[in-house]
C-alpha positions as CSV (number, residue, x, y, z in Angstrom):
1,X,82.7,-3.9,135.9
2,X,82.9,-0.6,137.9
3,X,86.5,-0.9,138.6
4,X,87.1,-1.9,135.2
5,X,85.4,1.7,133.7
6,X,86.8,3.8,136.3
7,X,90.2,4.3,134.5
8,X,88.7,5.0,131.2
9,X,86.5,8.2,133.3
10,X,89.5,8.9,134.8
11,X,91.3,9.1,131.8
12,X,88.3,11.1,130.0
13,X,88.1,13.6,132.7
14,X,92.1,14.1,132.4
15,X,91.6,14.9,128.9
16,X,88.9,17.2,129.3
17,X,90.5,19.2,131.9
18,X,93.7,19.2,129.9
19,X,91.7,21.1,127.1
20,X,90.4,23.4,129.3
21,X,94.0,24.1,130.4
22,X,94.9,24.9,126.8
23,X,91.8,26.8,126.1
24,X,92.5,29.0,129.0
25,X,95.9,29.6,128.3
26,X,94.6,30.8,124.6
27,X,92.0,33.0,126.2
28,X,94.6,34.2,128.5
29,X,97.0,35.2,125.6
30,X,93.9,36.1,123.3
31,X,93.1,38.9,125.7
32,X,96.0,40.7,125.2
33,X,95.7,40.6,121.4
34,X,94.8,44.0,119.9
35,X,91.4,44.1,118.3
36,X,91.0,46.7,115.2
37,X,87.7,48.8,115.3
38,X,86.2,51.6,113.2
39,X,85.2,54.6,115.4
40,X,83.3,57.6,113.7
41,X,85.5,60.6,115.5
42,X,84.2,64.0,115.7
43,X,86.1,67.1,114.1
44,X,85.6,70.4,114.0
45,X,85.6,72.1,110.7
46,X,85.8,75.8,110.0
47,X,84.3,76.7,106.3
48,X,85.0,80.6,104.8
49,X,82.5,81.9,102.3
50,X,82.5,85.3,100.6
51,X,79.9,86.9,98.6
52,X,79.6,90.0,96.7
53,X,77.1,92.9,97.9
54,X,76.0,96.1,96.1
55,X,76.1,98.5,98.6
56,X,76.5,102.8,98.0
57,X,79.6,104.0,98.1
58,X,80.7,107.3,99.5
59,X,83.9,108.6,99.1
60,X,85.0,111.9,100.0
61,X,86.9,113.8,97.7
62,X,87.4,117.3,99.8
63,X,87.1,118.1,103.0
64,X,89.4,121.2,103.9
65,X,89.7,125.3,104.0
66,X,92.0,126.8,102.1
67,X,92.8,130.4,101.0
68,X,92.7,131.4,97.2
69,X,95.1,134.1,97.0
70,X,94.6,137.5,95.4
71,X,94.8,137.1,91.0
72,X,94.9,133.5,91.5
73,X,93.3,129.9,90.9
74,X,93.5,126.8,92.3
75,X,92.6,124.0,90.8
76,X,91.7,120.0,92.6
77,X,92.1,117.5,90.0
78,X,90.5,113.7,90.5
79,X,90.9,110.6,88.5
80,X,87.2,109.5,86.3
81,X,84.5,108.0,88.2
82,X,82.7,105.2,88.3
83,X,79.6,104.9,85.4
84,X,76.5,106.4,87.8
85,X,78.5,108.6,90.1
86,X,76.9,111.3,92.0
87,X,79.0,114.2,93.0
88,X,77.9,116.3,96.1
89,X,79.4,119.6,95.9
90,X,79.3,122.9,98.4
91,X,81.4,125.5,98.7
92,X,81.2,128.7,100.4
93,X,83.3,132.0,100.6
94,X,83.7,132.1,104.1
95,X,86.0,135.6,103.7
96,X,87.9,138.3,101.8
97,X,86.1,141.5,99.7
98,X,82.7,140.7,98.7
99,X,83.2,137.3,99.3
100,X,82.4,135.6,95.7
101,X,84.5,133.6,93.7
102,X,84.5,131.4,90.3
103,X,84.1,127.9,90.3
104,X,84.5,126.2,87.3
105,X,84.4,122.3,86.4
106,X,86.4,121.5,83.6
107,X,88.4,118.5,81.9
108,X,91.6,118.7,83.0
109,X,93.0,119.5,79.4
110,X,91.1,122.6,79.6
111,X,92.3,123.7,83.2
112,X,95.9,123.5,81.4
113,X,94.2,125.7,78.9
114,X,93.4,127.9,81.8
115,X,96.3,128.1,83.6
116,X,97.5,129.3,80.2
117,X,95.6,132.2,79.6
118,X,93.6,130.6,77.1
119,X,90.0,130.4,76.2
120,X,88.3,127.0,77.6
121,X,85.4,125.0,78.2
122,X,83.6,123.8,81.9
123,X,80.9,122.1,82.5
124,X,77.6,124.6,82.9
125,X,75.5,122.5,85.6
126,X,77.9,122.4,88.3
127,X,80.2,125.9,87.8
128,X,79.3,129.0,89.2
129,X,80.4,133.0,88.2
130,X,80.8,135.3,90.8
131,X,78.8,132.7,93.8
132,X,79.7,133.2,97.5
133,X,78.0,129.6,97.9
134,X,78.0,126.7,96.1
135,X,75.5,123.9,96.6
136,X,74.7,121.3,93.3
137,X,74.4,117.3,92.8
138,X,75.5,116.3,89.6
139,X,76.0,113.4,87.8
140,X,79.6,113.6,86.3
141,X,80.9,111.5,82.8
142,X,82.3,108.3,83.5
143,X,85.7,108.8,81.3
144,X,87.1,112.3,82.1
145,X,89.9,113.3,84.4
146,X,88.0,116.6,86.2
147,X,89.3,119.6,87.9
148,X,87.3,121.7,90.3
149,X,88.8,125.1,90.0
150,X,88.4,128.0,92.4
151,X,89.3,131.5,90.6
152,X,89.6,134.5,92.1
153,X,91.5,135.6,89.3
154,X,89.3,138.7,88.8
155,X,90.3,140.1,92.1
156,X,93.6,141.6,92.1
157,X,93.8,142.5,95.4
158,X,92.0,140.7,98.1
159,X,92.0,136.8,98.8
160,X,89.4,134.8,99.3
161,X,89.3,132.0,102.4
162,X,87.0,129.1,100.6
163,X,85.7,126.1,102.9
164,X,84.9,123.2,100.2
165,X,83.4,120.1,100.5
166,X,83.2,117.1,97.5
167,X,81.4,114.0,98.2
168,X,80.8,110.9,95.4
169,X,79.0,108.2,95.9
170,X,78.3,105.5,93.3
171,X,77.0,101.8,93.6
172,X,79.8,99.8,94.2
173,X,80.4,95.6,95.5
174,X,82.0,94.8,98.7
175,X,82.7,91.1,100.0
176,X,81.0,89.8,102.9
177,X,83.2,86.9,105.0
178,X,80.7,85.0,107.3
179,X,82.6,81.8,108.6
180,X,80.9,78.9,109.7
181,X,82.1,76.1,112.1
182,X,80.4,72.7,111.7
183,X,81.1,69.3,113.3
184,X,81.7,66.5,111.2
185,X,82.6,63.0,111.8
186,X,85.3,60.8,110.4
187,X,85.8,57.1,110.4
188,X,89.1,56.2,112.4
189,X,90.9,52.6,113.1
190,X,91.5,52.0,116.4
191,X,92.8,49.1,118.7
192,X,91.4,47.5,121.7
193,X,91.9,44.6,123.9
194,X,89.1,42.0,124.9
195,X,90.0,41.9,128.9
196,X,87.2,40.1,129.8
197,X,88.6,37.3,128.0
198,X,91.4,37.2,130.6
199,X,88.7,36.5,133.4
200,X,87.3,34.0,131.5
201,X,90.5,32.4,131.0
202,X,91.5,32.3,134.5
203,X,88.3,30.8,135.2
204,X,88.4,28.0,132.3
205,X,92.5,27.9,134.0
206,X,91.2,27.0,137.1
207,X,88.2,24.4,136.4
208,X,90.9,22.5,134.2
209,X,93.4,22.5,136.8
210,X,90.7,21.3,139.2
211,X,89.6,18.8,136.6
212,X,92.8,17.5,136.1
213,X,94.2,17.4,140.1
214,X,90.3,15.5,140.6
215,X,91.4,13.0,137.7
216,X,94.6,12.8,138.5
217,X,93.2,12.0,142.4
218,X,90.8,9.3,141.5
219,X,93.3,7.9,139.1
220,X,95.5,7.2,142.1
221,X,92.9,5.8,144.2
222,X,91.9,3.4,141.3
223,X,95.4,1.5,140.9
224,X,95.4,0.3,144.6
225,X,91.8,-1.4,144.4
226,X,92.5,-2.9,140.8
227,X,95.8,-4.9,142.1
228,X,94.0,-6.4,145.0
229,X,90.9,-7.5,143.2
């Protein structure tokens, strides 16, 4: 009865360890099979912003000596201003006879006027007859083209050396840049093999092979004992 089921467990074992043959020969090959995964990959990510500030803006308009020579005017002529301009103005006679001088604020139509000979208009607040210093803020119109004039017309013989100084300042926007830099994370495909299938096929390899040989043996040793019974 025993030697009559031994070739069936033989044959059963055979078959099990030829399996494991083929399932470590698929694990073997499976391990070198790429396997696609999402990864969340860091990145880092610069953002600009710019935003308008009121801030007070000063400008200087003059800054310099000059001479104004003997019988004669000169004039410093400025695009409008802003609406709410302040003007800072000081000028001083620094030499040169009794050391006074006209200065006259005036539209610059009416400083052609002057130039001309002819009778014009200025701006009371600011102008000055016959000062040896100037010092007045003033709040200028918003649509004229003005010209600071410095006469010394009246003197017909000695120049005047004049140190003049014109400041505005008015509200005015400027841009602020602050840039930020932030990390942010992005999903990315990426491939990887399963190696520790490869171990585990070599193992499953090996007990088939094993299983197979022990099969294979016992097999062998069946026949003999079957012919002479």
């Amino acid at each position: 009865m025993r030697s009559g089921q031994a070739p069936s467990t033989a044959s059963t074992s055979m078959a099990a360890g030829v399996a494991l043959l083929v399932a470590g020969v698929i694990l073997v090959i499976a391990s070198y099979v790429p396997i696609p995964y999402v990864e969340n990959t860091p990145r880092e990510e610069t953002r600009t912003t710019t935003t308008p500030s009121l801030v007070v803006v000063k400008v200087s308009l003059l800054n310099e000596t000059f001479v104004v020579g003997a019988g004669k005017a000169l004039a410093r002529c400025y695009v409008s201003f802003p609406p709410g301009t302040t003007l800072h103005i000081a000028v001083k006679v620094l030499s040169g006879g009794d050391r006074s001088i006209n200065f006259w604020v005036m539209d610059e139509p009416e400083w052609r006027v002057f130039e001309a000979g002819g009778s014009f208009y200025f701006y009371s607040i600011p102008s000055r007859r016959n000062a040896t210093e100037v010092r007045v803020t003033w709040n200028p119109p918003s649509d004229q083209r003005l010209c600071f004039v410095f006469d010394n017309k009246f003197s017909t013989t000695t120049s005047k050396t004049v140190r003049a100084e014109i400041t505005a300042s008015y509200e005015g926007y400027t841009y602020v840049t602050k840039t930020y830099t932030s990390t942010v994370y992005e999903p990315a495909i990426r491939y990887r093999a399963l190696g520790y299938l490869q171990t585990l096929g070599v193992v499953v390899l090996v007990a088939g092979a094993i299983l197979v040989i022990a099969s294979w043996y016992v097999s062998a040793q069946q026949k003999p004992a079957g012919a002479q019974h």
